[in-house]
C-alpha positions as a Markdown table, in Angstrom:
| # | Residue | x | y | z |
|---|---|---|---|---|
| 1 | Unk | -36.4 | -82.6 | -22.2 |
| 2 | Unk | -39.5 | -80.3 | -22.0 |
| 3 | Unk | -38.4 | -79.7 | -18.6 |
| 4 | Unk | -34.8 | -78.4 | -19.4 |
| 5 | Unk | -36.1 | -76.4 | -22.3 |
| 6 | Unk | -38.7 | -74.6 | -19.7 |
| 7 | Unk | -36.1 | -74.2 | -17.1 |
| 8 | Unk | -33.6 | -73.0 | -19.6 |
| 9 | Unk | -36.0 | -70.5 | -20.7 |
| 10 | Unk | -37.2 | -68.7 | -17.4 |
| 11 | Unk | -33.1 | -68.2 | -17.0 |
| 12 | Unk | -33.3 | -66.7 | -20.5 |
| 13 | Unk | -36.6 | -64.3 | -19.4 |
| 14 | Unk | -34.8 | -63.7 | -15.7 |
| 15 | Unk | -31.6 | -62.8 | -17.5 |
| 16 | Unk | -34.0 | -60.2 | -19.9 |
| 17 | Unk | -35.4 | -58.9 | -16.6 |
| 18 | Unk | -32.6 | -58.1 | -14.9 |
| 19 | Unk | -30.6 | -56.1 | -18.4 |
| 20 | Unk | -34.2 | -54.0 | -18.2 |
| 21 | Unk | -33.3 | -53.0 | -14.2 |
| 22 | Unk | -29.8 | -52.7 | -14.8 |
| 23 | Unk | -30.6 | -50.3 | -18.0 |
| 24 | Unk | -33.6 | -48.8 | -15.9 |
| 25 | Unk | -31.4 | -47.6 | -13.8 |
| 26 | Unk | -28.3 | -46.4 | -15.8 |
| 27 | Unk | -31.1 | -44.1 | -17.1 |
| 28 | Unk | -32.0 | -43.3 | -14.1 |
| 29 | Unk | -28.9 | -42.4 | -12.8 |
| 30 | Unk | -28.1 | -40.3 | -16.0 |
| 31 | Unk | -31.4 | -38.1 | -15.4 |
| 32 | Unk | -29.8 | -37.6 | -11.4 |
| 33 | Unk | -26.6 | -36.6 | -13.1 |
| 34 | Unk | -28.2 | -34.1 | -15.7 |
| 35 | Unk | -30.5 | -32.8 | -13.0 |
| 36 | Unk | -27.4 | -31.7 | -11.1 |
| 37 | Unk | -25.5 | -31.0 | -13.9 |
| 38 | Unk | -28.6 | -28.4 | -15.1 |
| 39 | Unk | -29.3 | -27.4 | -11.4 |
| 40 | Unk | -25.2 | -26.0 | -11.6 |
| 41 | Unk | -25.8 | -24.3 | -14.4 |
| 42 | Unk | -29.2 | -22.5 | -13.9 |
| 43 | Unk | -27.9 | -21.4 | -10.6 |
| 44 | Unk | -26.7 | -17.6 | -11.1 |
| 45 | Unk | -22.9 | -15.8 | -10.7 |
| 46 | Unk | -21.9 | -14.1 | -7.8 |
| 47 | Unk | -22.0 | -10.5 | -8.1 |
| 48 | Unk | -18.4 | -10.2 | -8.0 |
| 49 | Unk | -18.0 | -12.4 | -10.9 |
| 50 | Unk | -20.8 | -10.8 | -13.3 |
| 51 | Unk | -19.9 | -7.8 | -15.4 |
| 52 | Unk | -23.4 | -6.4 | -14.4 |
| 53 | Unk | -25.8 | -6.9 | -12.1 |
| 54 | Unk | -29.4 | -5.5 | -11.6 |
| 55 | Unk | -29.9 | -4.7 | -7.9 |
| 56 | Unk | -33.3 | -3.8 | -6.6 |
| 57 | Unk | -32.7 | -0.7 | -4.1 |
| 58 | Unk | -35.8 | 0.5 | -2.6 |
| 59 | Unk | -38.5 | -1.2 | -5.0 |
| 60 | Unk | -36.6 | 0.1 | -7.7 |
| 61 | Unk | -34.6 | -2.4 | -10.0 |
| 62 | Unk | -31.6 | -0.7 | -12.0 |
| 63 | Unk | -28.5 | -2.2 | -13.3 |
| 64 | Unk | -24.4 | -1.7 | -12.1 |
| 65 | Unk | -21.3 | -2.2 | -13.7 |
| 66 | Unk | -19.0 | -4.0 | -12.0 |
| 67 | Unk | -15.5 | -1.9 | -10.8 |
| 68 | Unk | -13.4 | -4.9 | -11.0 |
| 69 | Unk | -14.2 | -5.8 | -14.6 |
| 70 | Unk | -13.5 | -2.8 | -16.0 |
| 71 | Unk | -10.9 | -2.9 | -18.6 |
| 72 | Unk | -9.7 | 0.4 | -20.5 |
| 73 | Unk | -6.6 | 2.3 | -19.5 |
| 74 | Unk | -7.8 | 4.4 | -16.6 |
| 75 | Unk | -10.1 | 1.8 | -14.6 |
| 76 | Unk | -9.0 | 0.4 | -11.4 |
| 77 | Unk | -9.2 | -0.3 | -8.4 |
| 78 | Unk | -7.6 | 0.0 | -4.9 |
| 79 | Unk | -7.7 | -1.4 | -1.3 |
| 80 | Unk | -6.1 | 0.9 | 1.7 |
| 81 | Unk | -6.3 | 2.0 | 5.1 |
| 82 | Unk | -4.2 | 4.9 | 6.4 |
| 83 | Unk | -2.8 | 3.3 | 9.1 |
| 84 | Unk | -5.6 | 4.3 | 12.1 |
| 85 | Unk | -5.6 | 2.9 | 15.4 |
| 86 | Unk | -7.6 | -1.0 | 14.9 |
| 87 | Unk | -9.7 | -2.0 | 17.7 |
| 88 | Unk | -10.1 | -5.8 | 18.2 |
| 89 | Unk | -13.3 | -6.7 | 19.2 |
| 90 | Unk | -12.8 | -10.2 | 20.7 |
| 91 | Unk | -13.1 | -11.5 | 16.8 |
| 92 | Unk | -12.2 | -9.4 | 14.4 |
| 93 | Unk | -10.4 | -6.0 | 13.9 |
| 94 | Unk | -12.4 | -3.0 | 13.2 |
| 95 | Unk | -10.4 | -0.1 | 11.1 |
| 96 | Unk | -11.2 | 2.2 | 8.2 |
| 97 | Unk | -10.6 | 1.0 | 4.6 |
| 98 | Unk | -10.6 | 3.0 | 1.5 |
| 99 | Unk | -11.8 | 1.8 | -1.7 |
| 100 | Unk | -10.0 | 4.5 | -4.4 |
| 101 | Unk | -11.2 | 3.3 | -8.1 |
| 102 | Unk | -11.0 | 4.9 | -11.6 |
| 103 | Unk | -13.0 | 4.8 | -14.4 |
| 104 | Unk | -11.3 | 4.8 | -17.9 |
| 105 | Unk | -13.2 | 7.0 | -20.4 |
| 106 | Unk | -13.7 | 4.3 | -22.7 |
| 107 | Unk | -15.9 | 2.3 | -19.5 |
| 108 | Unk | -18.1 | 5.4 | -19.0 |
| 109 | Unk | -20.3 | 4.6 | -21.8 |
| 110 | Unk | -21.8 | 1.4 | -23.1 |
| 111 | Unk | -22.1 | -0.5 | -26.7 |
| 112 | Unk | -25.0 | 2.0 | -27.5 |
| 113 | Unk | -23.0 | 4.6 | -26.5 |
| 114 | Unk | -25.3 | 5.8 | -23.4 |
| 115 | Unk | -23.6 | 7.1 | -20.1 |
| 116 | Unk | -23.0 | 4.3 | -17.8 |
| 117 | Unk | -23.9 | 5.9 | -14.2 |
| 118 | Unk | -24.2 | 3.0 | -11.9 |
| 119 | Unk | -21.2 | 0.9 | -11.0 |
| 120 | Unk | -20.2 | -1.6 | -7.9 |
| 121 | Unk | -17.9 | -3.0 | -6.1 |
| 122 | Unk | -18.0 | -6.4 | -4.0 |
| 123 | Unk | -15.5 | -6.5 | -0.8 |
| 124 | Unk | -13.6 | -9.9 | 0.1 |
| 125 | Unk | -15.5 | -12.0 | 2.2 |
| 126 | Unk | -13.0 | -11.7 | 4.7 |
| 127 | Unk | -14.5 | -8.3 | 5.4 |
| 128 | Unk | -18.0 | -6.9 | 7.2 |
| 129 | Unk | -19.6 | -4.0 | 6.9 |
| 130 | Unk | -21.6 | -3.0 | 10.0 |
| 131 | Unk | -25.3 | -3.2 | 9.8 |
| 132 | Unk | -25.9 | 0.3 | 11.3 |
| 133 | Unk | -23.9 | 1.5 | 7.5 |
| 134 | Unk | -26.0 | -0.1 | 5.0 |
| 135 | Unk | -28.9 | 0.5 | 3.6 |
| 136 | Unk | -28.9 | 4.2 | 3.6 |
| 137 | Unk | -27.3 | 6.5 | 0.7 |
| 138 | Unk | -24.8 | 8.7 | 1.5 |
| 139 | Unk | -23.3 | 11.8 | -1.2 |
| 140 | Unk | -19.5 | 12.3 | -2.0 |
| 141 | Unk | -18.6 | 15.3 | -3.2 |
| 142 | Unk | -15.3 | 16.0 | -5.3 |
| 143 | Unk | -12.2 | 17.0 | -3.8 |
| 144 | Unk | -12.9 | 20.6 | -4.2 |
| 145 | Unk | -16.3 | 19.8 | -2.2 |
| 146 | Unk | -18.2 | 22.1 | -4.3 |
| 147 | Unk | -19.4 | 19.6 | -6.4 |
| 148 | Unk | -21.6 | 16.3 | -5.7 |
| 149 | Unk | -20.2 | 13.4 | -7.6 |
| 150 | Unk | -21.8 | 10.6 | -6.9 |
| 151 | Unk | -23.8 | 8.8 | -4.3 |
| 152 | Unk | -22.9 | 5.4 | -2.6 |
| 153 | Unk | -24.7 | 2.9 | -0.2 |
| 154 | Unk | -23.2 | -0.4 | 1.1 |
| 155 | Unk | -25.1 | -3.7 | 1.1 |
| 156 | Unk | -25.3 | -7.2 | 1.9 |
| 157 | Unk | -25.5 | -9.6 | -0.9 |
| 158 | Unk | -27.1 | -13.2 | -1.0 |
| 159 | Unk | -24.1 | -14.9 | -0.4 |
| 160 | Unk | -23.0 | -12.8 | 2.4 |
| 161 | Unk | -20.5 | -10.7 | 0.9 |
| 162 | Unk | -21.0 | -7.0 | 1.4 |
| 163 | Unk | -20.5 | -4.7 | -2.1 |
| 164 | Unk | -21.1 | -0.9 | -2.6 |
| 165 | Unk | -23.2 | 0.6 | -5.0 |
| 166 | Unk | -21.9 | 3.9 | -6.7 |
| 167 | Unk | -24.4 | 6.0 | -8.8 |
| 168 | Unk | -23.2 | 9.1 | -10.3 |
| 169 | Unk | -24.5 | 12.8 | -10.1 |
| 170 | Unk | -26.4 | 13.3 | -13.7 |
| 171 | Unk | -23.9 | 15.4 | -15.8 |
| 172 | Unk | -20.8 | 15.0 | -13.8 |
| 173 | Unk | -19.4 | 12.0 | -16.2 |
| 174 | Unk | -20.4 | 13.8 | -19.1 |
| 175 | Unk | -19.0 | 16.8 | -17.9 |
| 176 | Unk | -15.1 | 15.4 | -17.6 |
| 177 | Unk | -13.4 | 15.0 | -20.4 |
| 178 | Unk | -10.6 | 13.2 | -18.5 |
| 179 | Unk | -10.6 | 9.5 | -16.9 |
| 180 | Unk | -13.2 | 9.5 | -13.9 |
| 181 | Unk | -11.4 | 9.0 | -9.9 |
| 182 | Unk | -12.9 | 8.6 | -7.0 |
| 183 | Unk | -13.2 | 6.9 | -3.4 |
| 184 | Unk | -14.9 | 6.2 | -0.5 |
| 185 | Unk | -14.2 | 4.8 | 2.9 |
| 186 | Unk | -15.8 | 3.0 | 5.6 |
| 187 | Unk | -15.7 | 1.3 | 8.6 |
| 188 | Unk | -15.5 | -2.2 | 8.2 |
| 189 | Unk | -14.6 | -5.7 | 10.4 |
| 190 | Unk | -11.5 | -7.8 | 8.5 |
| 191 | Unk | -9.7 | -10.9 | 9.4 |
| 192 | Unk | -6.1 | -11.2 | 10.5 |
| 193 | Unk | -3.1 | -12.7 | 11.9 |
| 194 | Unk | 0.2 | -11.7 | 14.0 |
| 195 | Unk | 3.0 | -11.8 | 11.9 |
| 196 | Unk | 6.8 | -12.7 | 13.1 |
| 197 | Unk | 7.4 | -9.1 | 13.6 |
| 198 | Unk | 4.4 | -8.9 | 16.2 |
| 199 | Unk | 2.2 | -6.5 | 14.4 |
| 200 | Unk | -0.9 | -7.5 | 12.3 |
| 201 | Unk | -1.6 | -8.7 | 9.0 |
| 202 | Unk | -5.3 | -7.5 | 8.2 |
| 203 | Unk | -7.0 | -9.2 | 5.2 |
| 204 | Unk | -9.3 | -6.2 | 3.1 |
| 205 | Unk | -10.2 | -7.8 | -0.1 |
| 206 | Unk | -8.6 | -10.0 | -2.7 |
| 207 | Unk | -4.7 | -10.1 | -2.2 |
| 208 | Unk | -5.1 | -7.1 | -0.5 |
| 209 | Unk | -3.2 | -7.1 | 3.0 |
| 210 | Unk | -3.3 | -4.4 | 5.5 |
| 211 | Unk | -0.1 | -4.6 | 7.8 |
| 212 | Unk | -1.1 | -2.6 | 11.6 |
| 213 | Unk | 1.5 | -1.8 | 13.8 |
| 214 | Unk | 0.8 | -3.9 | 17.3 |
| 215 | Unk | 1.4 | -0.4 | 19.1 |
| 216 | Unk | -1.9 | 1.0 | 17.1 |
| 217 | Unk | -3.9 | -2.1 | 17.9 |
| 218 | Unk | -6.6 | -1.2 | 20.8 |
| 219 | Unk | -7.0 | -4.5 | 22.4 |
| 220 | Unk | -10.2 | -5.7 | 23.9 |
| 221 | Unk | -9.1 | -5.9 | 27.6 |
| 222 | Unk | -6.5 | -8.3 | 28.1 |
| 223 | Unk | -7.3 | -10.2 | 24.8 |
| 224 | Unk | -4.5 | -10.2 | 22.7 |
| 225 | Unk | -3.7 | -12.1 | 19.1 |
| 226 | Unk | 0.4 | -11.5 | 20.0 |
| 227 | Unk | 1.0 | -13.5 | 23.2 |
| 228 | Unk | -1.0 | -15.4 | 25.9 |
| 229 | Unk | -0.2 | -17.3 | 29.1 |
| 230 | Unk | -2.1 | -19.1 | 31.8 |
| 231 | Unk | -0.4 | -21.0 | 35.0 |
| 232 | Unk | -2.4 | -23.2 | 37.0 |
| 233 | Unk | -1.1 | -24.7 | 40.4 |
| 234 | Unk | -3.1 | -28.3 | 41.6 |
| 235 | Unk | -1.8 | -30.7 | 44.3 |
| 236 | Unk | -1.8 | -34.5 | 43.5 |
| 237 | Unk | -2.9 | -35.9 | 46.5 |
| 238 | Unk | -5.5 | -34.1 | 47.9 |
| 239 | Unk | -3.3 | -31.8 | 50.3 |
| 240 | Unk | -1.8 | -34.8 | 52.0 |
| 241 | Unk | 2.0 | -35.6 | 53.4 |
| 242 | Unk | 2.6 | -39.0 | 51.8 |
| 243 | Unk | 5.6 | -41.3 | 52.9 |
| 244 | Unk | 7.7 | -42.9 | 50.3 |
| 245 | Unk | 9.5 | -46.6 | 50.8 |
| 246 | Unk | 12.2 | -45.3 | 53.2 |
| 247 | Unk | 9.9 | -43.2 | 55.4 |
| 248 | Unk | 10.5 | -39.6 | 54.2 |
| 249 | Unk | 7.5 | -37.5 | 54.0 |
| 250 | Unk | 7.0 | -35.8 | 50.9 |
| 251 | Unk | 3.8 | -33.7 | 48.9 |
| 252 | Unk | 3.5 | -33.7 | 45.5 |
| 253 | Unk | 1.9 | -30.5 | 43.5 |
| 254 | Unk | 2.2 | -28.9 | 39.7 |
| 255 | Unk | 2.8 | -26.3 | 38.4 |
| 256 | Unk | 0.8 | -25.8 | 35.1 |
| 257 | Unk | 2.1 | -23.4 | 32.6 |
| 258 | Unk | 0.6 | -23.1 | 29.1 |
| 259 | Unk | 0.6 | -20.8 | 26.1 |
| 260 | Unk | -1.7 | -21.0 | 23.0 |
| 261 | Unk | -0.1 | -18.1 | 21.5 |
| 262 | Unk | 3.2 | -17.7 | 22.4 |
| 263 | Unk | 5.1 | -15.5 | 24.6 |
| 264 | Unk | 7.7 | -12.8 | 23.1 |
| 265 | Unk | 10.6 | -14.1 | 25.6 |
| 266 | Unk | 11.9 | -16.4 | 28.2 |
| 267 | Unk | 8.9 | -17.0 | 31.3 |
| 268 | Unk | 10.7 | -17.0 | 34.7 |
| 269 | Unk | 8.2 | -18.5 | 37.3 |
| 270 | Unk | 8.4 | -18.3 | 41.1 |
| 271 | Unk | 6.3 | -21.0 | 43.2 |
| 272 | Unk | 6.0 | -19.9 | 46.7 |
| 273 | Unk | 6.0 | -23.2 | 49.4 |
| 274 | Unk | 5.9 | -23.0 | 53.0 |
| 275 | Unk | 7.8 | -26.3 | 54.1 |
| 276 | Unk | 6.9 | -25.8 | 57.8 |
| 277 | Unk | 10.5 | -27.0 | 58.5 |
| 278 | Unk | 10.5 | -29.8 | 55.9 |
| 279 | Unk | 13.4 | -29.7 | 53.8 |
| 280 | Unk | 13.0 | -29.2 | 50.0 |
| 281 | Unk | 14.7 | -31.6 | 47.8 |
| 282 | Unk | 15.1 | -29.5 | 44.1 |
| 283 | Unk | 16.8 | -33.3 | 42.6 |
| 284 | Unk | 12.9 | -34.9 | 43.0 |
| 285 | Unk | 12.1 | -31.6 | 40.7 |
| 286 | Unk | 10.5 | -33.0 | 37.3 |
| 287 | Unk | 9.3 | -31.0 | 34.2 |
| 288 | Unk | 8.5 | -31.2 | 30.7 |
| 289 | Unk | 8.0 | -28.7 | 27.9 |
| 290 | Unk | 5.7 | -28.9 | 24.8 |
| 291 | Unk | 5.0 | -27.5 | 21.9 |
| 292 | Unk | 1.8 | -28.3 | 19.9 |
| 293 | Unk | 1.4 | -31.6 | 22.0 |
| 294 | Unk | 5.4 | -32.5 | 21.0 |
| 295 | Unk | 7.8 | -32.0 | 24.1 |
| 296 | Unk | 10.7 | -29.9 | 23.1 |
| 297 | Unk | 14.4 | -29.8 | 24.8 |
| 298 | Unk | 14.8 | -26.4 | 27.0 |
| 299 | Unk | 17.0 | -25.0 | 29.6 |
| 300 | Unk | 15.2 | -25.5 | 33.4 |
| 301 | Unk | 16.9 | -24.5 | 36.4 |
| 302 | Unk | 15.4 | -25.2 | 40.0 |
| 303 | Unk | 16.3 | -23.7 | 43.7 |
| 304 | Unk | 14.9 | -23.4 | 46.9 |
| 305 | Unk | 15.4 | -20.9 | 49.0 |
């Protein structure tokens, strides 16, 4: 009896034991989850997604107002590109783009009612600016060029994206009365893709889409994103005559031909073979066509002559 009541109670103390891990380690596991949780929060916006950011330009820390969270009527802001000849560069496509913003009255001061002089604007992340452009400060005048109206300078932020900073010339903001406009272009790498017209879709920023005729694309020498075709020629069996069940000699070869991209019409191929007198057979002719790995049903026609 004393035995059972010992054995009954080191299950009672094991069972004890084992709720203490188990509860150990649900509190464990809720101090990973808040760690995370706190680590998510703590960590800061992108620029692009603050309304202001303090950016530290040359040892000197001053805050911007973020273009694309302006609201009054007047503020806004624009994507373009004129249309230039786009070189490709073996990855991306290099063209001019044109950011042309505006600056609602109402967004030219803040809640203290002090001039606000210092505004960005963070590009896609689809799009580069060249190294040898940032990091330098460059002055726009006004359309009249008579006038400086603000100074910009492109950077690279901590996630990668590039974004433009835009300080005004001191009195030019308070010296309109009307909405503020301005813009500034620069040369800058984008993604894209062929469309089913042939010319290319350029990606600038946002929803933003720059369409390039393929005639004002400058190709890097025979790279092209439009079409593409390789033909490769192997024998399969190492040169030799072979001799099939009834004795006539025959050679086997292939003719490879492949696209990745496409090609914009029918391919007509001519294979060159010097029989030596043999006669050529086109019945023994075999060929398949595929498409992304699938074979497809098309039109083949062989002749000798």
């Amino acid at each position: 009896m004393d035995k059972d009541m010992e054995r009954l109670g080191k299950e009672r103390l094991k069972r004890v034991r084992r709720r203490r891990q188990l509860a150990t380690f649900i509190i464990s596991m809720a101090v990973i989850v808040l760690g995370i949780t706190a680590y998510r929060l703590i960590q800061p916006a992108s620029a692009a997604d603050q309304n202001q950011k303090d950016f530290t330009i040359d040892n000197v820390t001053e805050n911007y107002v973020n273009l694309q969270k302006l609201q009054s009527n007047g503020s806004y802001t624009k994507m373009s590109s004129e249309g230039k000849p786009v070189d490709w560069n073996g990855e991306k496509f290099k063209l001019e783009v044109q950011l042309d913003f505006g600056i609602g009255k109402n967004d030219t001061v803040d809640a203290n009612g002090n001039t606000v002089k210092n505004y960005y604007y963070v590009y896609d992340p689809s799009v580069t600016i060249p190294d040898e452009l940032c990091n330098y400060w460059k002055t726009k005048c006004d359309d009249n060029g008579d006038k400086e109206q603000f100074q910009y300078r492109y950077i690279k932020n901590e996630d990668g994206t590039y974004a433009i900073l835009i300080k005004f010339a001191d009195g030019y903001i308070e010296g309109n009365s009307s909405d503020i406009k301005g813009w500034a272009k620069a040369e800058a790498l984008g993604e894209g893709k062929t469309n089913d017209s042939g010319d290319v879709d350029i990606y600038i920023g946002g929803d933003v889409t720059i369409t390039v005729d393929k005639d004002n694309i400058h190709w890097n020498g025979n790279d092209s994103l439009n079409y593409d075709i390789s033909v490769k020629k192997s024998n399969t069996n190492n040169n030799n005559i072979g001799i099939d069940e009834n004795g006539n000699y025959y050679v086997e070869f292939t003719v490879d031909v492949s696209s990745t991209k496409g090609t914009p019409d029918d391919i007509e191929i001519t294979d060159e073979f010097n029989g030596n007198g043999m006669r050529v057979d086109t019945t023994g002719f075999t060929y398949s066509i595929k498409k992304n790995g699938q074979a497809v049903d098309r039109s083949y026609t062989a002749k000798a002559t």
